[in-house]
C-alpha positions as CSV (number, residue, x, y, z in Angstrom):
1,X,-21.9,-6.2,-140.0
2,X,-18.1,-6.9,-139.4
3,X,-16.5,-4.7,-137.1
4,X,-12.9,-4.8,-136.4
5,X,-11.7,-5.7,-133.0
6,X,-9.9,-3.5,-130.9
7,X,-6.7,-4.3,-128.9
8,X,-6.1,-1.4,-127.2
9,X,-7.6,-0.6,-123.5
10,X,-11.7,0.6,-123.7
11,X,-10.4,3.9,-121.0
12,X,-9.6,6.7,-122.5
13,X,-8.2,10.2,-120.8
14,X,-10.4,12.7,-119.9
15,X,-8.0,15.3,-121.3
16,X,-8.4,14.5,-124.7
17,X,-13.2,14.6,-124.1
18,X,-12.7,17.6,-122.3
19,X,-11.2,19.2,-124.1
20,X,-12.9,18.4,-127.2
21,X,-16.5,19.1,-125.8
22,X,-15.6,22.7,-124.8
23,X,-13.8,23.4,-128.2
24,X,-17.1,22.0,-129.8
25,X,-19.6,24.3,-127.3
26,X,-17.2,27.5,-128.0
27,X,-19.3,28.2,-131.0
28,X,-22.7,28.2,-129.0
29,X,-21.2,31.0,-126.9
30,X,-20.3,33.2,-130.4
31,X,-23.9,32.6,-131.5
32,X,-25.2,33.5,-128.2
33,X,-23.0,36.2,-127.4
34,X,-20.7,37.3,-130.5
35,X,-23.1,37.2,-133.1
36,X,-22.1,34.7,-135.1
37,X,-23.3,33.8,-138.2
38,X,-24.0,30.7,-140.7
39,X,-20.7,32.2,-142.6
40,X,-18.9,32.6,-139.1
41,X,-19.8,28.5,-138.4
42,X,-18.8,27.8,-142.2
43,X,-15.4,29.0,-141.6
44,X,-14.7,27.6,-138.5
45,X,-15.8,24.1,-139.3
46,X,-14.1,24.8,-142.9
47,X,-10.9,25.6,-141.2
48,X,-11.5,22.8,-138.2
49,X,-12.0,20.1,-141.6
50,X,-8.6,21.6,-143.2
51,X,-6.9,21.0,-139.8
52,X,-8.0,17.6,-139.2
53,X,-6.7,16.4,-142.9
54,X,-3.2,17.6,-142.0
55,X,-3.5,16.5,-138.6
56,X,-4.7,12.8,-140.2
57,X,-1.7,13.1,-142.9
58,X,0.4,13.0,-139.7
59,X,-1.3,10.2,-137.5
60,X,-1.0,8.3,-140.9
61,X,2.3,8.4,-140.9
62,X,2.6,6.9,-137.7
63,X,-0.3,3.9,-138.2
64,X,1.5,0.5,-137.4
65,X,-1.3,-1.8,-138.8
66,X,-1.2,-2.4,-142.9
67,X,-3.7,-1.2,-144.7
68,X,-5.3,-3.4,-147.8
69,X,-5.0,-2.5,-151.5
70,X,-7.7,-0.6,-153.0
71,X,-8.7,-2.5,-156.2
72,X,-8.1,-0.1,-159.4
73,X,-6.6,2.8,-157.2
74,X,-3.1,3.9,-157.2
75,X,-1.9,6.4,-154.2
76,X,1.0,8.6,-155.1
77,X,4.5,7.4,-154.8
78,X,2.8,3.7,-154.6
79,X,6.2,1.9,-154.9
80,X,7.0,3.1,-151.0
81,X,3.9,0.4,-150.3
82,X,6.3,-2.2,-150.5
83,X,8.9,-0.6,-147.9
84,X,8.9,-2.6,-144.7
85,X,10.9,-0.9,-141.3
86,X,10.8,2.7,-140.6
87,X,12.5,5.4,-138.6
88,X,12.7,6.7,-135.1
89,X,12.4,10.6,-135.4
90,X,11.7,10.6,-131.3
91,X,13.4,8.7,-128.6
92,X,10.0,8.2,-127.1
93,X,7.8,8.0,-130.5
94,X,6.7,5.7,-132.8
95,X,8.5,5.4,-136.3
96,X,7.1,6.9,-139.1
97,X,6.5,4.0,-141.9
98,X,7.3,5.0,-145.5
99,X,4.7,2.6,-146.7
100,X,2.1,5.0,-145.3
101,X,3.5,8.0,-147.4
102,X,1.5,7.3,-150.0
103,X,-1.7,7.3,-147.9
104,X,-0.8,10.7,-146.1
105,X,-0.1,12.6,-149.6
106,X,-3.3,10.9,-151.1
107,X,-5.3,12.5,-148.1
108,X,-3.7,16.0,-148.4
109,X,-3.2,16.3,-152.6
110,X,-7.0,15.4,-152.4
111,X,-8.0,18.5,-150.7
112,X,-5.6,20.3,-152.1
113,X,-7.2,20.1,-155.7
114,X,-10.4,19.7,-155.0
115,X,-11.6,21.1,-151.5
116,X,-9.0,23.8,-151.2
117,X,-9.5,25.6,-154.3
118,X,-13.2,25.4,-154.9
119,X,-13.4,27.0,-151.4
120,X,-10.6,29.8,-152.1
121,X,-12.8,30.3,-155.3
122,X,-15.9,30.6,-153.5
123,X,-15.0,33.0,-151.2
124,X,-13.6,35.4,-153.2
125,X,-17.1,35.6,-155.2
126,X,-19.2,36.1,-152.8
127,X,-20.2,40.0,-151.9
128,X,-19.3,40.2,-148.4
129,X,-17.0,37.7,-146.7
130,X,-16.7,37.2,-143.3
131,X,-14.2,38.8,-141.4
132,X,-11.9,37.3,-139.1
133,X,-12.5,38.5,-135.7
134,X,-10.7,38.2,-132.1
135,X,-13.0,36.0,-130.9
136,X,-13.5,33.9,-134.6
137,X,-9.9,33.3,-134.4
138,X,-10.0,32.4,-130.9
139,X,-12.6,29.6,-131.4
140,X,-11.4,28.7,-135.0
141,X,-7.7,28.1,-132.7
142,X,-9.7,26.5,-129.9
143,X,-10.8,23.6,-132.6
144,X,-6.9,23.1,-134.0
145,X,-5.9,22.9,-130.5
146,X,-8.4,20.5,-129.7
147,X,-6.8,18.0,-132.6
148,X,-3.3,18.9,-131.4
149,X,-4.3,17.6,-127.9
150,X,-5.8,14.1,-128.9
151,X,-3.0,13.6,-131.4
152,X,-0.6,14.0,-128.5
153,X,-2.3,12.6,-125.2
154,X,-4.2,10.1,-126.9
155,X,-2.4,9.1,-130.4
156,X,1.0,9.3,-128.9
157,X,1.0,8.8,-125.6
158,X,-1.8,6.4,-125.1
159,X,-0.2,4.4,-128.4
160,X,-3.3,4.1,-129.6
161,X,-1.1,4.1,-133.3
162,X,-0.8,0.2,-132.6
163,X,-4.2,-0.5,-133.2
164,X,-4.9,1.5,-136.5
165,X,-4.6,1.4,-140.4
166,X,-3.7,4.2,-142.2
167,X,-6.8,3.3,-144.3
168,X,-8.9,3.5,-141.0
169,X,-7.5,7.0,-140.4
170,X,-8.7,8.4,-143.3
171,X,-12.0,8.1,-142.7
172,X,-12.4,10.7,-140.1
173,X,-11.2,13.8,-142.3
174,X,-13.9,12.6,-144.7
175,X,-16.9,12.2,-142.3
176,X,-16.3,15.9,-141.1
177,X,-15.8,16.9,-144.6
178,X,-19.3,15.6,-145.0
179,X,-21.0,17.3,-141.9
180,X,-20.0,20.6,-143.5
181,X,-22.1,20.1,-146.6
182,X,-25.3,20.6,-144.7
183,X,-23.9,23.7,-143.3
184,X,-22.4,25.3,-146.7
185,X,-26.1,24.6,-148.0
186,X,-27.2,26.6,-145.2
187,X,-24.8,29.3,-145.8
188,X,-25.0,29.4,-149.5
189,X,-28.8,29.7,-149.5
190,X,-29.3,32.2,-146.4
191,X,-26.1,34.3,-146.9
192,X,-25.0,35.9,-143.8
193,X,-28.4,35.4,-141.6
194,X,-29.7,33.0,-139.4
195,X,-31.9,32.2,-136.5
196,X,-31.3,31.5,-133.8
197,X,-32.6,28.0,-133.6
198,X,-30.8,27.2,-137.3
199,X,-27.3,28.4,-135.3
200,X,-28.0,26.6,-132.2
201,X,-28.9,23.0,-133.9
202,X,-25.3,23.7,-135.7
203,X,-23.7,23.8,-133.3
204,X,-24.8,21.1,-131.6
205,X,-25.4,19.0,-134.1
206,X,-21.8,19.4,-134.8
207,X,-20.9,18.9,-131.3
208,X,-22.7,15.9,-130.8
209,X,-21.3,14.0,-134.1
210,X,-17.5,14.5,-132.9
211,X,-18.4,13.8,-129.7
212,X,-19.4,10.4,-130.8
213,X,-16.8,10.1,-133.3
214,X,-14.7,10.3,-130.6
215,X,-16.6,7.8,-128.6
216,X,-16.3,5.6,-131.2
217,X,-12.8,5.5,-132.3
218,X,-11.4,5.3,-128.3
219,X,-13.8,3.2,-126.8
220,X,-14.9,1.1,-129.5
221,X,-18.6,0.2,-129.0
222,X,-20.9,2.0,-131.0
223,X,-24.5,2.6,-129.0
224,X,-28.0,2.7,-130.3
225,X,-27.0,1.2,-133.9
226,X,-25.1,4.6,-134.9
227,X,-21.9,3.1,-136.1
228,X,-23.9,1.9,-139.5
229,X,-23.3,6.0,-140.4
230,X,-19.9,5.9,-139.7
231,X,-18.4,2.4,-140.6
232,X,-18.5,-0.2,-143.6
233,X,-18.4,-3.7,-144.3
234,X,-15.1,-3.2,-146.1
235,X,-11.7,-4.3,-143.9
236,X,-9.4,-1.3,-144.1
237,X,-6.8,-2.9,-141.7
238,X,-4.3,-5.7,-141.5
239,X,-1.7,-7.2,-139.6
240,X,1.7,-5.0,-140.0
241,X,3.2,-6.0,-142.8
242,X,7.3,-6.1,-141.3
243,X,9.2,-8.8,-142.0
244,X,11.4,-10.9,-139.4
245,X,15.0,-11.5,-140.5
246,X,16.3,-15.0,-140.6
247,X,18.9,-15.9,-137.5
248,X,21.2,-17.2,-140.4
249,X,24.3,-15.2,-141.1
250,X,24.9,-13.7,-144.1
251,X,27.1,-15.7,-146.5
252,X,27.3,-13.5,-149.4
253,X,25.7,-9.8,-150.0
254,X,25.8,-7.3,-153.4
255,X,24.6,-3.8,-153.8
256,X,22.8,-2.5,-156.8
257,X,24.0,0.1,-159.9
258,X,22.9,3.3,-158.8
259,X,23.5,4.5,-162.4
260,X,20.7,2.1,-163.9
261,X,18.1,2.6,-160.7
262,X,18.3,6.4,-161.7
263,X,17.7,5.7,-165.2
264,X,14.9,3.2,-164.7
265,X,13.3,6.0,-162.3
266,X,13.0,8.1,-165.5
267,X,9.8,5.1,-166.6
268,X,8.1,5.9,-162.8
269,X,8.1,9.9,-163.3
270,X,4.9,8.8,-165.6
271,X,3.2,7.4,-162.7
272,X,3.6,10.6,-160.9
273,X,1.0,12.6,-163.6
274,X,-1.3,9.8,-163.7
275,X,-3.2,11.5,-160.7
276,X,-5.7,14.3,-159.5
277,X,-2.4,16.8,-158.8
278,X,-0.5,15.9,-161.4
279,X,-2.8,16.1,-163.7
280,X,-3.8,19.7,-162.3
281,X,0.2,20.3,-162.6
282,X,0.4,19.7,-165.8
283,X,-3.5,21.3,-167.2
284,X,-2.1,24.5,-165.3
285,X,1.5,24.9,-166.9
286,X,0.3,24.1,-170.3
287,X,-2.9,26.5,-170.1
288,X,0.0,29.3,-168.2
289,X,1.3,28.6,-171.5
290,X,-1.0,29.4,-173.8
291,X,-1.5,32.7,-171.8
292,X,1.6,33.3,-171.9
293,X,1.9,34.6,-168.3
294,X,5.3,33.9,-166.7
295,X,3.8,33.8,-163.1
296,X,1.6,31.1,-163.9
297,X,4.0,29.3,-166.1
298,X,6.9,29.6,-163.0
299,X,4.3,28.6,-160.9
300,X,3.5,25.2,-162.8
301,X,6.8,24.4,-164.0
302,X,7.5,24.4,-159.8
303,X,5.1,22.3,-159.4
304,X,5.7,19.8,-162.2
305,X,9.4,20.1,-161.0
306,X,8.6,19.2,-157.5
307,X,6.7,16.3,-159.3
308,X,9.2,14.8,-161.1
309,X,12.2,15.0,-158.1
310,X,9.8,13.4,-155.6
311,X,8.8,10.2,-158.5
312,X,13.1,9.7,-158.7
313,X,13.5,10.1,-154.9
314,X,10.7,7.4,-154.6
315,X,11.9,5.2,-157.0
316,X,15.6,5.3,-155.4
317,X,14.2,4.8,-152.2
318,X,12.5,1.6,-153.6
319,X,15.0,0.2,-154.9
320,X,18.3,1.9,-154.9
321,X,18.9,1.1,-151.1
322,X,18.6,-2.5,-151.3
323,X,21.6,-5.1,-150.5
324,X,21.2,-8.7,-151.5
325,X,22.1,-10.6,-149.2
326,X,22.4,-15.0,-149.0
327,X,21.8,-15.9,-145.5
328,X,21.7,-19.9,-145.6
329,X,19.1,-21.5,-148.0
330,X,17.2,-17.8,-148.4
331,X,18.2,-14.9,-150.7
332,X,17.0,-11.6,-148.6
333,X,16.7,-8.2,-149.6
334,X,17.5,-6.0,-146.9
335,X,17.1,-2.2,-146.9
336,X,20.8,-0.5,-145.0
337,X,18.8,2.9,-145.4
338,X,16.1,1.4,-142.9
339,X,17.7,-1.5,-141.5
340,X,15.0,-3.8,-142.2
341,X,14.2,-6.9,-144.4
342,X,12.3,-6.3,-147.5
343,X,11.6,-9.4,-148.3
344,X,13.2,-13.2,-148.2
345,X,12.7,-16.5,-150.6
346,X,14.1,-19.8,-150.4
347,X,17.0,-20.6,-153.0
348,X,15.1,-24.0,-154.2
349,X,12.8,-25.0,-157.2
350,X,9.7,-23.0,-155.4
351,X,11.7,-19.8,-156.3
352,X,11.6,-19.4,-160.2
353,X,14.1,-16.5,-161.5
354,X,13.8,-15.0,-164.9
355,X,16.2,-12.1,-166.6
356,X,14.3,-8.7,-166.9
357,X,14.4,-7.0,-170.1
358,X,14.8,-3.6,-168.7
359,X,15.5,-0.7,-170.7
360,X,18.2,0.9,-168.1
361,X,19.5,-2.6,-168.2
362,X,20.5,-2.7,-172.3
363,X,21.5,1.2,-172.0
364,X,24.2,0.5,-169.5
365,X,24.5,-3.1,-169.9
366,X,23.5,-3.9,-166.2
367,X,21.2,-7.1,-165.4
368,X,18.2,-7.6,-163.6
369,X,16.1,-10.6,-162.5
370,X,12.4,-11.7,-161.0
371,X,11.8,-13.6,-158.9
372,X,8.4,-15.4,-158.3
373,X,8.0,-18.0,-155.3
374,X,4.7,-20.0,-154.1
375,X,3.2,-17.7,-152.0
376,X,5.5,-15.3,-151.8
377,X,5.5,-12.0,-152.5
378,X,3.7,-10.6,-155.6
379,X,6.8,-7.8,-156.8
380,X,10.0,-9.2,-156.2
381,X,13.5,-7.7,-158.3
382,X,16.6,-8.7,-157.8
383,X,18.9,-5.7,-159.2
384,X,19.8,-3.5,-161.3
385,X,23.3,-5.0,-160.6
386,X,26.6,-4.1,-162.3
387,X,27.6,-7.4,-163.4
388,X,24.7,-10.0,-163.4
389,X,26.7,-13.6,-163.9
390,X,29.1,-12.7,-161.1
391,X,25.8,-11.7,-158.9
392,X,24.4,-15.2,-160.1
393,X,27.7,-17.1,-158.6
394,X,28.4,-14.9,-155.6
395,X,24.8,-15.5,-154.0
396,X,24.8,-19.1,-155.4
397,X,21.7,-18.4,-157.5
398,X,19.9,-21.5,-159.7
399,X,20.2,-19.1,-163.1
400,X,21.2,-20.9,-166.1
401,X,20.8,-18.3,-168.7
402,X,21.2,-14.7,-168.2
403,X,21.2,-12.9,-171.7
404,X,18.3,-10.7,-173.1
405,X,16.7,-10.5,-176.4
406,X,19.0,-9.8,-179.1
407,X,18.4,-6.2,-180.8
408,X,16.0,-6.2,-183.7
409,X,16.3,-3.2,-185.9
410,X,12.8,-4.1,-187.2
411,X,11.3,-3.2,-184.1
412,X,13.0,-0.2,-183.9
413,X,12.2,1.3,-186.9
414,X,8.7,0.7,-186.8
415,X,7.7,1.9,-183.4
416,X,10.1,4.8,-183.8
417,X,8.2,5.6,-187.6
418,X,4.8,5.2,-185.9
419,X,6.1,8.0,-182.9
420,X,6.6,10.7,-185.6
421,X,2.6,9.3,-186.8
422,X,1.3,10.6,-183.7
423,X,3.4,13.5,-182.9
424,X,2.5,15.0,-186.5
425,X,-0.9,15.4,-185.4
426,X,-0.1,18.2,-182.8
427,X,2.5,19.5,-184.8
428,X,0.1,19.9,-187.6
429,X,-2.1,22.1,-185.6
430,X,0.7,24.5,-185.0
431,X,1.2,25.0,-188.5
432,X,-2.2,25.2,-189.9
433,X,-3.5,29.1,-190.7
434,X,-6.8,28.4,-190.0
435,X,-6.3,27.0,-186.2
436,X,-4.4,29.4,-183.8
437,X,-1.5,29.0,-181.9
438,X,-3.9,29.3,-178.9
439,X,-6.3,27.1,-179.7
440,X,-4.0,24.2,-181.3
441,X,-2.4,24.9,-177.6
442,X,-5.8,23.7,-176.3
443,X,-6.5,21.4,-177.8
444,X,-3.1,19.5,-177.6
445,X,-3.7,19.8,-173.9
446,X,-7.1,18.1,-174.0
447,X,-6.2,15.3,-175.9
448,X,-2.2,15.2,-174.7
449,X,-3.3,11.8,-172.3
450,X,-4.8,9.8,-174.9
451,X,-1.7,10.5,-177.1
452,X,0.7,10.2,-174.7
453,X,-0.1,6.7,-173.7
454,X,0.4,5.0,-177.4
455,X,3.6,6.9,-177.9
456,X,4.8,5.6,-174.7
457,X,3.8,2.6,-175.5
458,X,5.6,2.4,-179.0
459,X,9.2,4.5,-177.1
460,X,9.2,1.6,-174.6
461,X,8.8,-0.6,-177.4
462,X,12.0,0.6,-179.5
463,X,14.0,0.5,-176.6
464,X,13.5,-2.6,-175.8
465,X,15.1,-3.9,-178.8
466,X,18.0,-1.7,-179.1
């Protein structure tokens, strides 16, 4: 099997183990001597799993090494993939890399739909809960501190963020998400009792598989054959992906429409339900609905607000901070917001540029072009630009023809007369007096996707052609 080769020095600070192995063993002394129980472990580990996703989200940020596609996955805000640079939030700290956003709310808006409330649900049906003691509290805080402490001494300090993936991160929050499915068996099935020997073996069990997690991920050598449980043949890292920027001076440079970035960001707010949460966003507001219960409805409309504003910000920050810049014989798109390159081609016959026939781009008569090179990057855009011929001759671009498709009527009117096809199905159900308003509300939520996706198809469609 392929490991992945470490850079970083095989010593590791004792700080970081120590404290780690005594935050582990706490529990042993509340089954010992605080009577503990299965549920006592359950939330502790629960709340140690919770911890270590947030504390993950924020190592992720950090991760310097790229991190491969997935094939047939999309993380949330995906465009900010394609940012290179980041910023210094510390004088002493690494920069946090927006193309690892994506990967950090991936990791947390997973739990939060599916983790977070199945357990909240949970524990409100069962008879007795566990209550939070002095001395839970004190070894449930003793496990968050632990985290804190190698994210700080070890992460930081220690820059062990050079030699990691954000992909690679990700797998720890998911391997102690796993160890606690043998222990919520335990719970579920023997309720609030225990032996002895059931607790002990916990505990240590526990102990011993961050322990060697730990082992592991500073030192690097897996012993005895044990790394088969915790790694995989697939490559989760990569060389970082930053660009260098060409010593030539910059000849020529223009700034994109604002206006028509904004607009086009109206397409990418789609992209933003096409998830786990926003999904759940939108099931919740339209079921608050139904229900008619204004807390609920607030409630989702916050959410599918917060939604919406984070999709534009994203698609802004892809685009809408670019400058265009000719340096020499290579057009480069450079990023003032970040200060970095985004990406560079030679201005020869590898390059091949094409107009873009961009909605935003017909609405405000802007222009946009892509740009395909050998081996080059895979999403390159020149624009939205105010004025695309005088862009053309300013940056000394090989572009012979720069209008779009004329507007065809016949288009139009079709797609536009096949819209009002499939939005008089819903409406339909609202007016029939054998279906209620409830349950037309239902089922319009059910089947909502599998509408929306050929009436976005046929909108996009018509406004193409206006």
């Amino acid at each position: 099997m392929k490991r992945r080769e470490r850079v970083s020095s095989p010593t590791v600070s004792p700080v970081g183990a120590i404290v780690l192995l005594g935050a582990n063993l706490l529990p042993l002394v509340g089954v010992l001597f605080w009577e503990w129980s299965l549920w006592s472990l359950l939330v502790i580990y629960w709340a140690e799993a919770f911890s270590a996703v947030l504390v993950a989200a924020l190592k992720v940020l950090f991760a310097e090494r790229g991190s491969p596609s997935v094939t047939g996955q999309m993380e949330p805000l995906h465009e900010l993939r394609e940012k290179r640079g980041g910023w210094a939030i510390r004088g002493s700290w690494p920069p946090v890399y927006p193309r690892n956003i994506p990967f950090a709310l991936s990791l947390v808006g997973g739990w939060s739909v599916t983790v977070f409330p199945l357990s909240i649900a949970y524990w409100l049906s069962v008879d007795a809960p566990p209550v939070l003691t002095l001395n839970l509290l004190f070894g449930l805080g003793t496990l968050v501190f632990a985290q804190g402490v190698d994210f700080v001494t070890e992460y930081i300090h220690r820059e062990q963020y050079t030699d990691v993936s954000a992909r690679e991160i990700m797998r720890t929050p998911a391997q102690l998400t796993a160890l606690l499915l043998p222990l919520a068996l335990f719970a579920t099935g023997g309720g609030r009792t225990g032996g002895l020997v059931i607790l002990v073996g916990v505990v240590l069990g526990k102990s011993a598989a961050s322990l060697y997690r730990f082992y592991v991920e500073h030192i690097g050598r897996p012993v005895f054959g044990l790394g088969d449980w915790f790694e995989t043949d697939e490559n989760l890292s990569e060389p970082p992906p930053e660009i260098d920027l060409p010593d030539d001076d910059v000849q020529a440079r223009v700034t994109v429409s604002a206006k028509s970035v904004l607009l086009g960001s109206i397409w990418a707010i789609a992209y933003g339900f096409a998830n786990r949460l926003g999904l759940g966003a939108l099931v919740v507001t339209g079921f608050a609905i139904i229900a008619r219960n204004p807390v609920w409805i607030a409630i989702g409309l916050f959410g599918v607000g917060i939604i919406v504003s984070t999709r534009v910000l994203s698609y802004f920050f892809r685009y809408g901070t670019i400058e265009y810049q000719r340096r020499g014989n290579l057009l480069v798109a450079y990023d003032t917001l970040l200060e970095a390159p985004q990406w560079h081609v030679p201005v020869n016959s590898s390059t091949t540029f094409s107009v873009k026939n961009a909605i935003a781009d017909r609405l405000l008569n802007t222009g946009t072009l892509t740009l395909s090179s050998e081996g080059g990057h895979e999403d390159m855009q020149l624009g939205p630009v105010a004025d695309l011929d005088c862009v053309v001759d300013t940056l000394r671009l090989p572009v012979e023809e720069t209008a779009r498709p004329d507007r065809d009527p016949v288009v139009i009117g079709a797609a536009s007369v096949l819209m009002l096809c499939f939005a008089a199905v819903p409406a339909g159900l609202f007016v029939s007096s054998q279906i209620s308003d409830a349950m037309a509300g239902t089922i319009t939520i059910v089947f909502a996707p599998f509408l929306l996706l050929p009436v976005g198809v046929l909108l996009w469609a018509a406004l193409s052609r206006i």
